[in-house]
N, C-alpha and C positions, 0 to 999 in steps of 0.2 A: 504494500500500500504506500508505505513510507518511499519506496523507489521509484515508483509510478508517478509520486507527483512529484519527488523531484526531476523525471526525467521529462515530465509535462511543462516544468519550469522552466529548463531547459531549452528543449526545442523554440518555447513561446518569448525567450529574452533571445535566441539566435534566429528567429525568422522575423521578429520583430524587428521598428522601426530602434535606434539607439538609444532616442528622449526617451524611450516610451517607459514607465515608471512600473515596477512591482505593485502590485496589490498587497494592500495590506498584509492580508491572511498569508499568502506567499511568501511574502519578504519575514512576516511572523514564524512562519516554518520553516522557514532555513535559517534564519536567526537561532531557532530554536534547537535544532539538530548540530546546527556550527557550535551553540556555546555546550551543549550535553560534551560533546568530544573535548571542546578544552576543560569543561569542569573535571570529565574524566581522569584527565592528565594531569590534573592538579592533584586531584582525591587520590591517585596512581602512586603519585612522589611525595606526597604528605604519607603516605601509610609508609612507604618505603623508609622512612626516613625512621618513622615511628618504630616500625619493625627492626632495625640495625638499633634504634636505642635503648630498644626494651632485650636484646641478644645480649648488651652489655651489662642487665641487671643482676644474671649469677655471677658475673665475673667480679663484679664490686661488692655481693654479696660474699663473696667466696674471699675477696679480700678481705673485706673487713672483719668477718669472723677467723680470720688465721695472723693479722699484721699487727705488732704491738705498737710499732712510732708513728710519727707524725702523719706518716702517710693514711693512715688506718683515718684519721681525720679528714684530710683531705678528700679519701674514698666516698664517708658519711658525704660532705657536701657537692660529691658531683651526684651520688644518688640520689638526695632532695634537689638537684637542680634538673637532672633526669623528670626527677616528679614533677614540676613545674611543666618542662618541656612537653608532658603527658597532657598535660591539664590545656595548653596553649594549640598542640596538634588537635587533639580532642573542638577543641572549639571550633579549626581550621575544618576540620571535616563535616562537625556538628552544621556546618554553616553551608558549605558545598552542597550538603544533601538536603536542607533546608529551601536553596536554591531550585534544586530538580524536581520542588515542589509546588512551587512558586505557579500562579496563573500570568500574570500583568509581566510578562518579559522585560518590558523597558524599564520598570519601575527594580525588580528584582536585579537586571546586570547592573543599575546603576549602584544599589546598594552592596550589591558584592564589589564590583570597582571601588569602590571608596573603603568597604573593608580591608579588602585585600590589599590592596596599596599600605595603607596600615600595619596587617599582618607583613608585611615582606617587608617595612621598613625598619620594624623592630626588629623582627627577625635577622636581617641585614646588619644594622649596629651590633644584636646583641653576641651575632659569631663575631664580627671586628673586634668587639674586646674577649672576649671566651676563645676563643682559639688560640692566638697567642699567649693567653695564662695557660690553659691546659698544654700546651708545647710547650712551654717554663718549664712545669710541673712533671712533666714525662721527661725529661729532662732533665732534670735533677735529681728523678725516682733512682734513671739511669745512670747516673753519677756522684751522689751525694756520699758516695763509700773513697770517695780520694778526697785528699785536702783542697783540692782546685775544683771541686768538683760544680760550686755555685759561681764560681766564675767563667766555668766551661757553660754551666746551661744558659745562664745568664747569656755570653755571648754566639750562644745555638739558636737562642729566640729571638736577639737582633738581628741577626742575620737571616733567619728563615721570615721571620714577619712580614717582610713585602710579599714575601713569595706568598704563604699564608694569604694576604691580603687580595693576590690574583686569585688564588685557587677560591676564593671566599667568594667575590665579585662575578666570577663565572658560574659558580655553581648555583646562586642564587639567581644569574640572570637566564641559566639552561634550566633550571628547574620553575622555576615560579612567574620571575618578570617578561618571559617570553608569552604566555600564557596572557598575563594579564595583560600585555598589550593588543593581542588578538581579540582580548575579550571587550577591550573600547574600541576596537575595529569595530567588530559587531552592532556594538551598542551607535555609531556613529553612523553604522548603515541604517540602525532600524530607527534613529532619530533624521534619517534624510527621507524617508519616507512618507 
C-alpha cells in the first residue's frame, strides 16, 4: 500500500509540470515515512550506545567488589554516572517513540528538533569534558605503580585531547547531528507546503 503511493507520487511529480506543488496529504506521507527512517536511526544508535554502556556495568561491578584504593572510588563514580547516562538515553528514546506516535507531523518534528538539538548539545559538551578525564584516569590506572607515573598520564591526556576532541566531534556529528539535520530538511519541506 505504502509503495503504491509512493510510486503514485512519483510518477505524478515526474510527469508533472515542475511548479506544480504536492498535496498536502502526499507531501504528509512522505514526510512521514522520510522522518520514521531517520527517527529509526536515531533510536538504532541511542540503544547502541546504551547497550556498550550497560556491557560495562559487570566490569565496574567486578571492580569495585575486588579493588581496595583509590581507584575502587573512582569505579563507584563512573557507575552512578553510567546511571545518569541510563536515565538521559532513556528519555532520548522515551521521546523518539513518543514521536512515532504523534498525529500533527509539523507540530511533533518541530518539537523533536528543538529537543534534540538540546539533547546533542549537552550531550556534545558533556563527552568534551568526560573523555579526556576518563583518558587521565585510565591513564594513571595504567601507571600510577612508577614514580612518574602522574606525570606520564598527565602528559598522555594532553596530548591525546585534541585527538579525543576529533574522535568526539565526528562521532556525535555521524551518529546524531546528521540525522537531525535531515530531520529540518523534512520539516522545511513540509512547512513549504
Amino acid at each position: 500500500m505504502e509503495l503504491d503511493d509512493l510510486k503514485h507520487i512519483w510518477q505524478t511529480t515526474q510527469a508533472g509540470v515542475e511548479s506544480q506543488h504536492f498535496a498536502e496529504k502526499d507531501l504528509w506521507l512522505m514526510t512521514q515515512q522520510k522522518s520514521q527512517s531517520v527517527i529509526a536511526k536515531l533510536k538504532r544508535n541511542l540503544l547502541l550506545e546504551l547497550g556498550l554502556g550497560m556491557a560495562c556495568v559487570p566490569l565496574l561491578g567486578y571492580y569495585i567488589a575486588t579493588e581496595t584504593s583509590f581507584f575502587r572510588w573512582i569505579a563507584l563514580a563512573a557507575l552512578g554516572l553510567l546511571g545518569l547516562c541510563v536515565v538521559f538515553y532513556g528519555w532520548g528514546i522515551r521521546r523518539l517513540t513518543a514521536f512515532q506516535e504523534q498525529t500533527s507531523l509539523r507540530m511533533a518534528l518541530q518539537q523533536l528538533i528543538e529537543q534534540f538539538e538540546a539533547f546533542i548539545q549537552l550531550y556534545y559538551y558533556t563527552n568534551m569534558v568526560l573523555t579526556p578525564l576518563a583518558f587521565f584516569a585510565g591513564a594513571y590506572w595504567a601507571t600510577y605503580l612508577y614514580s612518574y607515573g602522574l606525570q606520564l598520564s598527565l602528559g598522555l591526556s594532553l596530548f591525546f585531547t585534541p585527538i579525543i576532541f576529533g574522535v568526539v566531534r565526528w562521532f556525535v556529528k555521524k551518529a546524531y547531528r546528521q540525522h537531525l539535520e535531515r530531520l529540518k530538511v523534512l520539516l522545511d519541506e513540509l512547512e513549504g507546503a
